[in-house]
C-alpha positions in Angstrom: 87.4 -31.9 200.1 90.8 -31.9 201.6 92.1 -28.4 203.4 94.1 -27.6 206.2 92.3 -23.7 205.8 91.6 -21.9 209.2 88.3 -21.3 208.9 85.6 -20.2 211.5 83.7 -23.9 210.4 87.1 -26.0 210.8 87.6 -24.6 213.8 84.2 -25.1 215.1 84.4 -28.7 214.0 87.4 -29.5 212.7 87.2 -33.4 214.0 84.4 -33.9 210.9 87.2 -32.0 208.1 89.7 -33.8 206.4 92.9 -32.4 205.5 94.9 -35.3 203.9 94.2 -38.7 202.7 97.2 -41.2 201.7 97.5 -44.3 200.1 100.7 -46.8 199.7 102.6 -49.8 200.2 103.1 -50.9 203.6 104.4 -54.7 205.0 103.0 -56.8 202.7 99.9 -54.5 203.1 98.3 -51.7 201.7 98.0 -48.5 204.1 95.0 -46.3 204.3 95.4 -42.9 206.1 93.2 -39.9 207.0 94.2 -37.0 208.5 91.0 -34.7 210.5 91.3 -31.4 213.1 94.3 -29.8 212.2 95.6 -28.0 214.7 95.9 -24.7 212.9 92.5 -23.6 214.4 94.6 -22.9 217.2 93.6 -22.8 220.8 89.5 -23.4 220.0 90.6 -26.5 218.4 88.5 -29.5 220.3 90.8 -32.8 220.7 90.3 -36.7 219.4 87.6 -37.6 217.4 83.1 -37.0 217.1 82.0 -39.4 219.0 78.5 -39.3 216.7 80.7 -39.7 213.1 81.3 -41.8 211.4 85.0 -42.2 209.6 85.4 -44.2 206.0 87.8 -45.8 203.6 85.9 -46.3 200.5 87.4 -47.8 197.8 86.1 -49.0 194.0 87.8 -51.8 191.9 89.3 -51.3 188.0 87.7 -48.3 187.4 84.0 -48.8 188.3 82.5 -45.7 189.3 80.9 -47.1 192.4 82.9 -48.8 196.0 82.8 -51.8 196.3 84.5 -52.0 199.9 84.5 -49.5 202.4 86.2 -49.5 206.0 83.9 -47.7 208.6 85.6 -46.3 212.0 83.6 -45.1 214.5 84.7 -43.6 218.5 83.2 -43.5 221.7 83.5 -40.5 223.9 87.0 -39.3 225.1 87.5 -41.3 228.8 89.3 -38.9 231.4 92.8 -39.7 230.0 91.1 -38.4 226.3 91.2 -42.3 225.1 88.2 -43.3 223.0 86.8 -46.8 221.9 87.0 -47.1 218.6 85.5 -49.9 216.2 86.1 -50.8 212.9 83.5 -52.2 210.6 84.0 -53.8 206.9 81.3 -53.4 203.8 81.6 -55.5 200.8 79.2 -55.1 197.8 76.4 -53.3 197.8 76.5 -52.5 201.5 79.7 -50.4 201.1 77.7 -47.5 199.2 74.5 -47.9 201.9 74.9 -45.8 204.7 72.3 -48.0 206.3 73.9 -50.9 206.1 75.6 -51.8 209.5 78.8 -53.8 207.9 80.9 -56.8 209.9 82.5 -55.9 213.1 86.6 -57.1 212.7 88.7 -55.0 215.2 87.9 -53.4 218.9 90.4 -51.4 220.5 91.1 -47.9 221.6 92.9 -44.5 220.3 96.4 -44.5 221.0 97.1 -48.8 220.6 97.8 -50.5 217.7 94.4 -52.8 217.4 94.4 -56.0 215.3 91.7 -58.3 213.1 91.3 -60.5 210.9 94.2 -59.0 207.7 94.0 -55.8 209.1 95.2 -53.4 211.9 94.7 -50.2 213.0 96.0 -47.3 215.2 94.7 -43.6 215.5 95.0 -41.0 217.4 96.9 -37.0 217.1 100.0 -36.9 215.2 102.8 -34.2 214.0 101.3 -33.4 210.4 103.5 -34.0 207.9 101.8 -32.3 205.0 104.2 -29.5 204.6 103.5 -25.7 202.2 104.4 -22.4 202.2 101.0 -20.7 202.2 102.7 -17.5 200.8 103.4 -19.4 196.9 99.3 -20.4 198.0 98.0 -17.1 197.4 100.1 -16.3 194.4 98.5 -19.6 192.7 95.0 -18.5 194.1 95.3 -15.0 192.6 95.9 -16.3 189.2 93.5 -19.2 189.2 90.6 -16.6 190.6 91.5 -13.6 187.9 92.2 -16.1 185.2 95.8 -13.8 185.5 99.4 -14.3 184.6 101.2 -15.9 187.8 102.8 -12.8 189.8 106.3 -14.6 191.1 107.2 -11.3 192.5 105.3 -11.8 195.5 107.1 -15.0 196.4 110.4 -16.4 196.5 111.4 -20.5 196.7 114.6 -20.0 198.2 112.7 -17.9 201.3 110.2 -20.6 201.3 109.1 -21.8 204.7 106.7 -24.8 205.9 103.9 -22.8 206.9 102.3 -26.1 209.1 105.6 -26.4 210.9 104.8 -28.1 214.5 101.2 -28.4 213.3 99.3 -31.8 214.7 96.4 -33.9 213.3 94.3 -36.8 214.5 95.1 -39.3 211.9 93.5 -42.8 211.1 96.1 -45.6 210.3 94.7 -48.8 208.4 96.5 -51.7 207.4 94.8 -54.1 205.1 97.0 -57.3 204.8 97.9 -58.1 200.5 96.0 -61.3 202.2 93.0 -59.8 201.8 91.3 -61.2 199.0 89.2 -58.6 197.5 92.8 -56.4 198.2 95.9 -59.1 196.7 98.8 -57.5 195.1 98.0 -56.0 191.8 94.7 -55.0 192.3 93.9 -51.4 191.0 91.9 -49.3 193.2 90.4 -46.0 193.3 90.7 -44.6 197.2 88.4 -41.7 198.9 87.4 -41.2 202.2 84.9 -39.4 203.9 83.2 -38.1 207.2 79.6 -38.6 208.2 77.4 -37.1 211.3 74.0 -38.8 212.9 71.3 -36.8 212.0 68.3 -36.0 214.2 66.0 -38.0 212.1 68.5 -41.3 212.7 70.1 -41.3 209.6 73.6 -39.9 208.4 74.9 -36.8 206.5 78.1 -36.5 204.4 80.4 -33.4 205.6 83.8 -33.9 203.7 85.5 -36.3 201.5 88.9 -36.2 200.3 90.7 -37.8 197.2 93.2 -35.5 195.4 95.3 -33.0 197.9 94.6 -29.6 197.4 91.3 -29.5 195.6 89.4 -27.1 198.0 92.7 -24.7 198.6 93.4 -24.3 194.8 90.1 -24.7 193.5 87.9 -23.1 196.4 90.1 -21.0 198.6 87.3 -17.7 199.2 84.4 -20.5 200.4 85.0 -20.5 203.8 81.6 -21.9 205.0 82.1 -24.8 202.8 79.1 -24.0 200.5 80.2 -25.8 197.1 78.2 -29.1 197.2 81.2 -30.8 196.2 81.6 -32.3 199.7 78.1 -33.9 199.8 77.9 -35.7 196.4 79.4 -38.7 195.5 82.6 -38.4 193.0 81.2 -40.3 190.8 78.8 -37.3 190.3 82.2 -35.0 190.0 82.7 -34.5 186.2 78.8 -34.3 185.3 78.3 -31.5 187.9 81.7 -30.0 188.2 83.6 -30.2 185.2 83.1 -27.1 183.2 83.8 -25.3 186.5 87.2 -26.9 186.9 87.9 -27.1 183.0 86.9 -23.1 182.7 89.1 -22.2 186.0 92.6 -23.9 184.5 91.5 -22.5 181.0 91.8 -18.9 182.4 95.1 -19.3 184.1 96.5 -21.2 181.2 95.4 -18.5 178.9 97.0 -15.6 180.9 100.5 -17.4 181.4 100.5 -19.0 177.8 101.2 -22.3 178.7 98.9 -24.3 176.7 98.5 -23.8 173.1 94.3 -24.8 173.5 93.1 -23.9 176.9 89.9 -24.9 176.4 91.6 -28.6 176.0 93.7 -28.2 178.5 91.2 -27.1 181.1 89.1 -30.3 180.3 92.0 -33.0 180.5 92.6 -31.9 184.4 89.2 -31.9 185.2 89.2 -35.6 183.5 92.5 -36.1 185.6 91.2 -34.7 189.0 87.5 -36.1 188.7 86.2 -38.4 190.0 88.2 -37.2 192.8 90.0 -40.7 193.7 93.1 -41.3 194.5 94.0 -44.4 192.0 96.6 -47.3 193.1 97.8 -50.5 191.9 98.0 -52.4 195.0 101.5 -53.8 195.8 103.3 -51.1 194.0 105.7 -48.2 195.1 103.0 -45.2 195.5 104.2 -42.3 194.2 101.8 -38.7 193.8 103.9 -37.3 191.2 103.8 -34.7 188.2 104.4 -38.2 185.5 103.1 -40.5 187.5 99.8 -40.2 190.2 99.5 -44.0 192.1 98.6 -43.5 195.7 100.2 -40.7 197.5 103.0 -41.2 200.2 103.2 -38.8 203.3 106.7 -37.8 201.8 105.3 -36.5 198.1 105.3 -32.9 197.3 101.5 -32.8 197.0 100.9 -28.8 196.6 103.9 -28.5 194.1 102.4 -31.7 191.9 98.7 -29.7 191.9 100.0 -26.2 191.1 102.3 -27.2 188.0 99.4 -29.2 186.9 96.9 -26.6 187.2 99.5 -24.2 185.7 100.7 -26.7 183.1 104.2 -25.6 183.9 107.0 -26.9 186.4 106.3 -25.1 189.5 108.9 -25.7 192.8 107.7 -25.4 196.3 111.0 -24.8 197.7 110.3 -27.2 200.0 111.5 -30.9 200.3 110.4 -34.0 201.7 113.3 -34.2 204.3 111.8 -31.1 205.9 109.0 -33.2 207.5 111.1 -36.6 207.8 110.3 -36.2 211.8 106.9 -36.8 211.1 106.7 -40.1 209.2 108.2 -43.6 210.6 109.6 -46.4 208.4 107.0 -48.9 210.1 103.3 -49.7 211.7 101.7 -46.8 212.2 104.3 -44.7 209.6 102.9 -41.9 211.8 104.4 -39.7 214.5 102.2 -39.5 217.7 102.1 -36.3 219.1 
């Protein structure tokens, strides 16, 4: 799930992590974006994209608990000026949840260029990041969700609060899918995850991330640094069976500790009914908007890490951070990104 954590495994292969997926309105479009490889590995940190992944936009319709369209990217090896080939495949029905299935070629092109098709187009390549937190108000958060603990603020100050991914670059994935799209017209409600896949030696492929929510591993996972919790192999509509009572219990013990909700045990259960499956729902069409009232998509603007830790808290935390702190990194039109 979603981190920008430097890791000995992200920085080994950081190309196959995910550290942000967004969702939201575009021209006359909907606009899909992953973010892989952050650059806070540092100098081991190997450039573009795995050239034996696979890259995918899945995305299920009014609430069913399985896709029913997925967008599949997948790169050639980096040519000497680091370009890559990259093709984009579409999977309706029952082949968007079969890893076997091979999907409908619909755009050619390479990183770097804006690459068109029929309703969509595409664009990828490395990108200021504009995710922005101050990883100190991080481990304050962390210390109380993993002692089940009141909230030390005395550690932490918003008005010293500094965006700890400052001049920070990602590879990002750009996709535009046209409100001409049929299975994709204005209205629609989806739910939106993506995910990372690597060839295995016996020919078939193996899930290594997936992203929905921002923030689930960093809040909910920070100590597992190898990546151990199955949560990024399974499918989310396996989240609440498998996961549940682990999320439930964690925001029941922090809750408790700060007294912030009068039944815990209730409280703990509605956010893992809110963050599971971990899907990021939209209504297509609409202003996207990942906020503490109202979750529809999530723009590269919203305040993602103050959203999570006032709902995990169930109290109105501030970052001390604001959206025009990153407006460098995001553009008003096709590919709303910043290449780097």
């Amino acid at each position: 799930m979603s981190h920008h954590l430097d890791t000995p495994l992200a920085a080994q292969s950081g190309q196959l992590f995910l550290n942000d997926l967004y969702v939201f309105n575009g021209d006359r479009a909907t606009v899909f974006v992953m973010d892989v490889n952050s650059s806070v590995t540092k100098a081991d940190i190997k450039r573009g994209f795995h050239a034996e992944a696979r890259y995918e936009f899945k995305i299920h319709f009014n609430g069913a608990e399985v896709e029913g369209l997925a967008y599949r990217l997948a790169f050639g090896e980096p040519d000497g000026d680091g370009r890559q080939t990259l093709e984009l495949y579409e999977l309706t029905g029952a082949d968007a949840r079969d890893d076997a299935a091979m999907g409908t070629p619909i755009v050619q092109g390479h990183s770097g260029e804006v690459s068109s098709g029929r309703n969509v187009r595409v664009w990828a390549g490395r990108i200021t990041d504009p995710f922005y937190i101050d990883l100190g108000q991080l481990a304050t958060v962390n210390a109380a969700i993993k002692n089940g603990a009141k909230l030390d603020r005395s550690a932490w100050r918003a008005d010293k609060a500094t965006n700890s991914f400052a001049g920070t670059t990602v590879e990002s994935i750009v996709l535009e899918v046209s409100h001409d799209e049929p299975m994709l017209r204005d209205g629609t409600e989806i739910g939106v995850w993506c995910r990372t896949l690597l060839a295995t030696d016996a020919g078939g492929w193996r899930q290594i991330n997936r992203a929905g929510h921002p923030m689930m591993w960093p809040v909910f996972w920070p100590t597992d640094t190898d990546f151990t919790n199955p949560a990024n192999a399974r499918h989310p509509g396996d989240d609440l069976k498998e996961d549940g009572e682990e999320i439930a219990s964690a925001v029941a013990g922090v809750v408790a500790a700060n007294g912030t909700a009068p039944d815990p045990q209730a409280y703990g259960w509605s956010v893992a009914r809110q963050l599971y499956p971990d899907v990021l729902s939209y209504q297509v069409g609409t202003p996207a908007n990942y906020g503490f009232a109202v979750r529809n998509g999530r723009t590269m603007a919203d305040n993602a890490p103050e959203v999570m830790f006032s709902l995990v808290l169930n109290t109105g935390m501030t970052s001390g951070l604001t959206p025009d702190g990153t407006k460098g990194a995001r553009a008003d039109a096709f590919p709303y990104v910043v290449p780097a």
